[in-house]
C-alpha positions as CSV (number, residue, x, y, z in Angstrom):
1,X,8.8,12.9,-48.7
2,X,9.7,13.2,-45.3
3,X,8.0,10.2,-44.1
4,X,9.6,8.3,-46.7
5,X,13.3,9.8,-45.0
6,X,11.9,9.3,-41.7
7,X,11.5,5.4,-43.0
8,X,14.2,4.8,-44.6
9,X,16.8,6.0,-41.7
10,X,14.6,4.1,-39.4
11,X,15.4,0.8,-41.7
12,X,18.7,2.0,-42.1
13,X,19.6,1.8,-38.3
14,X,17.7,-1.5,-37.9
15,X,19.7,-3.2,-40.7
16,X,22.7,-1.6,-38.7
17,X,21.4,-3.1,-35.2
18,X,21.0,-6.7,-37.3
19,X,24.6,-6.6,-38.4
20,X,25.9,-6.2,-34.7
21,X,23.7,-8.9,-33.4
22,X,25.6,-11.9,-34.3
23,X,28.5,-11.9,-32.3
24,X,31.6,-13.4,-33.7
25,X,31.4,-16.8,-35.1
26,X,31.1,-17.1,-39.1
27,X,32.7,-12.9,-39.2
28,X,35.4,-11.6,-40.1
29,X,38.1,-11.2,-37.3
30,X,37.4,-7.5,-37.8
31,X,33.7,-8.1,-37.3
32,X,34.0,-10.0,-34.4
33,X,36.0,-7.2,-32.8
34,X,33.5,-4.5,-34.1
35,X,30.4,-6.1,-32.9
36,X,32.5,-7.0,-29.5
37,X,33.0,-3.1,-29.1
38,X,28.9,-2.8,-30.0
39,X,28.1,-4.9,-27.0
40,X,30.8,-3.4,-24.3
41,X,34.4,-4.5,-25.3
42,X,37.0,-1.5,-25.4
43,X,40.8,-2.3,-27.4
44,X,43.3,-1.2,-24.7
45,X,46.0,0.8,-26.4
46,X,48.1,0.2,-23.3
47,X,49.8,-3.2,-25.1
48,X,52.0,-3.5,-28.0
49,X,50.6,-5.7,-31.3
50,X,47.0,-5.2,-29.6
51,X,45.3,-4.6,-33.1
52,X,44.3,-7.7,-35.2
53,X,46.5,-6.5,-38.5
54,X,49.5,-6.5,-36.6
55,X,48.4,-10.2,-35.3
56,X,47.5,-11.6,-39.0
57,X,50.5,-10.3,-40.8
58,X,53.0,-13.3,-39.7
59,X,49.7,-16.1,-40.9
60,X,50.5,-15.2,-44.4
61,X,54.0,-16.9,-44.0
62,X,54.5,-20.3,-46.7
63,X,57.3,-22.7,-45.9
64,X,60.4,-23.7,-48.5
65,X,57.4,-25.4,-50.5
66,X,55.0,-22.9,-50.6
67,X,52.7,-23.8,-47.8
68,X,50.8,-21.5,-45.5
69,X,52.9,-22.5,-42.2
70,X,49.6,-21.7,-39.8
71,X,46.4,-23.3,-40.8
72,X,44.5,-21.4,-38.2
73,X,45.5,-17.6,-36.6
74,X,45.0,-17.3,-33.1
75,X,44.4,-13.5,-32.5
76,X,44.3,-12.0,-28.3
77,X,43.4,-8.7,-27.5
78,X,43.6,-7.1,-24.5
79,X,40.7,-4.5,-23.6
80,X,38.3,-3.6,-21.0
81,X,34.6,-4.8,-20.9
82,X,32.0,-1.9,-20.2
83,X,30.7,-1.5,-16.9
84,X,32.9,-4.5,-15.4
85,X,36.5,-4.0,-13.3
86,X,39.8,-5.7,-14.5
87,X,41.3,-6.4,-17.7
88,X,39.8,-9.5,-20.4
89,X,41.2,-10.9,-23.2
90,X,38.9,-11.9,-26.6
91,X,40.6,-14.4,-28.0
92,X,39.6,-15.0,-31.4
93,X,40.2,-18.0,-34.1
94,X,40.7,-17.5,-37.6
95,X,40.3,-20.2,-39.6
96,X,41.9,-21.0,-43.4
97,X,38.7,-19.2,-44.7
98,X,39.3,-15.9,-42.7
99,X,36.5,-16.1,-40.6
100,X,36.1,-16.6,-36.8
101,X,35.8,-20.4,-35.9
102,X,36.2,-19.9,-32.3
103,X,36.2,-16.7,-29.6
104,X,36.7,-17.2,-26.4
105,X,36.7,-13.9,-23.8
106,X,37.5,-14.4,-19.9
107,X,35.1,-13.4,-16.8
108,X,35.3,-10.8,-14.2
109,X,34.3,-13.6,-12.0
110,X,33.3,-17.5,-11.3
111,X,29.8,-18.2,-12.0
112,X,30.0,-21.7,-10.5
113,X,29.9,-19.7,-7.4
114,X,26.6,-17.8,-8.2
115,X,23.0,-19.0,-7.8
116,X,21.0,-15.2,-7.4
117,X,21.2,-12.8,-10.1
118,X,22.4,-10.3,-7.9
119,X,25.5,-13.0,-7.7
120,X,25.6,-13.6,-11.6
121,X,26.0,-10.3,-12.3
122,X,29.2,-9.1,-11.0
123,X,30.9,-12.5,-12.8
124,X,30.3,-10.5,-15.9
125,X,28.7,-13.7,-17.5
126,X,25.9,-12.2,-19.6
127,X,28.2,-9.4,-21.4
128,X,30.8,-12.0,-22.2
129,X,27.9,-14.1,-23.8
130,X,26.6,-10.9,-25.7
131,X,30.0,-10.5,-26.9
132,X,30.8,-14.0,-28.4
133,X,27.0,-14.8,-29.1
134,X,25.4,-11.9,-30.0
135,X,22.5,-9.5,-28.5
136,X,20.4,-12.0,-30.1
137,X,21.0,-15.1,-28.2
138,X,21.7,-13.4,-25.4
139,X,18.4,-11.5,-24.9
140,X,18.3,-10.5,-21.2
141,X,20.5,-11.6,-18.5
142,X,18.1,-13.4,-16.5
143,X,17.9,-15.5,-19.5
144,X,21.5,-16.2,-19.7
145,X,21.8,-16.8,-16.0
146,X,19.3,-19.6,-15.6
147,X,20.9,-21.3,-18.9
148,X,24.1,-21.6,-17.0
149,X,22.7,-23.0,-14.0
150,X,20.4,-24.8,-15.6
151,X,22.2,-26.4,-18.7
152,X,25.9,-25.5,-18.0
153,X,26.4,-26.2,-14.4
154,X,25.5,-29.9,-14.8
155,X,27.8,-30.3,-17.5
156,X,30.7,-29.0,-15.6
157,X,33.2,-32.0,-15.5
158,X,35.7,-31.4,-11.9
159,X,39.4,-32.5,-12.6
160,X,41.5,-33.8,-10.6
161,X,44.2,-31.5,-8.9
162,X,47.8,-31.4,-10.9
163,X,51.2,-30.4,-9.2
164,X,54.1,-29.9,-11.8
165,X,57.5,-29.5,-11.2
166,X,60.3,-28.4,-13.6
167,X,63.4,-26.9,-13.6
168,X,61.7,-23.5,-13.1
169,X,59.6,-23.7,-10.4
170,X,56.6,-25.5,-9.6
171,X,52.7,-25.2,-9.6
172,X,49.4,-27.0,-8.3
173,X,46.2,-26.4,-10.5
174,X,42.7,-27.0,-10.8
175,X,40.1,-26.9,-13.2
176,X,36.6,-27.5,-13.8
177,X,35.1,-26.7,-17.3
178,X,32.1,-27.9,-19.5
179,X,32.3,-28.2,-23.2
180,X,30.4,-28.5,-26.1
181,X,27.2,-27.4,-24.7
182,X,24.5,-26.6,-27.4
183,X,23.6,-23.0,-27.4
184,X,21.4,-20.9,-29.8
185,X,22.9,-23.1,-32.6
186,X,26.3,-23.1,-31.9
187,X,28.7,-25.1,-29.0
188,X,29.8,-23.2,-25.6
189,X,32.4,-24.2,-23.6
190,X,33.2,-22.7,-20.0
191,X,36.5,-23.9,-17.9
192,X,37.5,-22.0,-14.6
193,X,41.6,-22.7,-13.5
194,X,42.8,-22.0,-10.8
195,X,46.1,-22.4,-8.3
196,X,49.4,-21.4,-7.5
197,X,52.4,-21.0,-9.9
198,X,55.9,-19.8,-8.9
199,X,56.2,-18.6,-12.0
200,X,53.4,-16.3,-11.0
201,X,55.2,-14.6,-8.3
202,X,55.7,-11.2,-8.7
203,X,55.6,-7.3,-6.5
204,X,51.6,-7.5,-7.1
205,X,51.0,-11.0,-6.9
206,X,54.1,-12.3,-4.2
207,X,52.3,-15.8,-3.5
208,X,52.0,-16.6,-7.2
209,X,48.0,-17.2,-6.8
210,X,46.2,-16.7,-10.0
211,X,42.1,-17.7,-10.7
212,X,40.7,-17.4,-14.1
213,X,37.5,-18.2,-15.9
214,X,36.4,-18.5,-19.7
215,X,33.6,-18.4,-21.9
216,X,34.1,-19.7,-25.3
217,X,32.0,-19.8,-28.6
218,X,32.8,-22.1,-31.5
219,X,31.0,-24.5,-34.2
């Protein structure tokens, strides 16, 4: 009898490993977020509306003729990522069937910049991968590196720099970004922006100088 016990909790926290191995696409928003939080991804409570319920309740709205007015919910929340600095978004899409079409979660860093592993690593890339993927596809981080420098990194498309200029202020950006690249079944996108907005400008960032990079899953 107690081998059977023995057996069936080991089963029981297999099955359990299995259902946080898949990441976020084809879950639940709530899912996505719970399997995020499996593989690193801590909900700040610092932020108002930071909780998917709060996000969801305005997608049930219907115009004067009854229709859902948003198709698609676009859920961001604000949290920390285990064992990397700084503060990352998981932005998650919620399509008319209430599951995840898209997630998308930024970087602690560029990985076009990185070649070593030693490099890769403080980018954050494999974590974010984990987190949108799952522990499946993203096996080891060696793994994940050489598929971005590998596959990703010739992919990467460099745009030509834009300056804006409205009534507000003005700002020069560039990007660089990859998209649709097949990856254990599903598409990846990556896109890194960067540049200078006055609308940026504030007592921690007084020359308006922002970077950002982000890793995206969808179908």
């Amino acid at each position: 009898m107690r081998t059977l016990t023995v057996g069936a909790v080991v089963i029981s926290a297999f099955l359990a490993a299995c259902a946080h191995a898949q990441g976020c696409l084809s879950e639940s928003p709530q899912d996505c977020l719970r399997n995020a939080e499996n593989s690193g991804f801590r909900l700040s409570r610092n932020y108002p509306d930071n909780t998917i319920d709060s996000q969801l309740a305005g997608s049930t709205q219907v115009d004067v003729n009854g229709h859902r007015i948003a198709r698609d919910t676009h859920i961001s929340l604000v949290g920390t990522i285990r064992g990397e600095s700084g503060v990352h978004t998981l932005g998650i899409m919620v399509g008319e069937n209430g599951l995840v079409i898209s997630a998308s979660i930024t970087l602690a860093g560029n990985p076009l910049l990185a070649q070593a592993a030693s490099e890769y690593a403080v980018t954050g890339l494999y974590p974010a991968t984990r987190i949108l993927f799952g522990s499946v596809c993203a096996a080891s981080p060696l793994e994940v590196y050489r598929f971005f420098e590998n596959t990703v990194k010739p992919s990467v498309v460099w745009h030509k720099k834009e300056t804006d200029f409205t009534d507000r202020g003005a700002s020069t950006t560039s990007m660089q970004d990859a998209t649709n690249v097949p990856f254990c079944g599903e598409k990846l996108d990556f896109m890194s922006e960067s540049g200078v907005d006055t609308e940026q400008i504030s007592y921690r960032n007084p020359d308006g100088i922002y970077q950002v990079e982000t890793l995206t899953a969808h179908t």
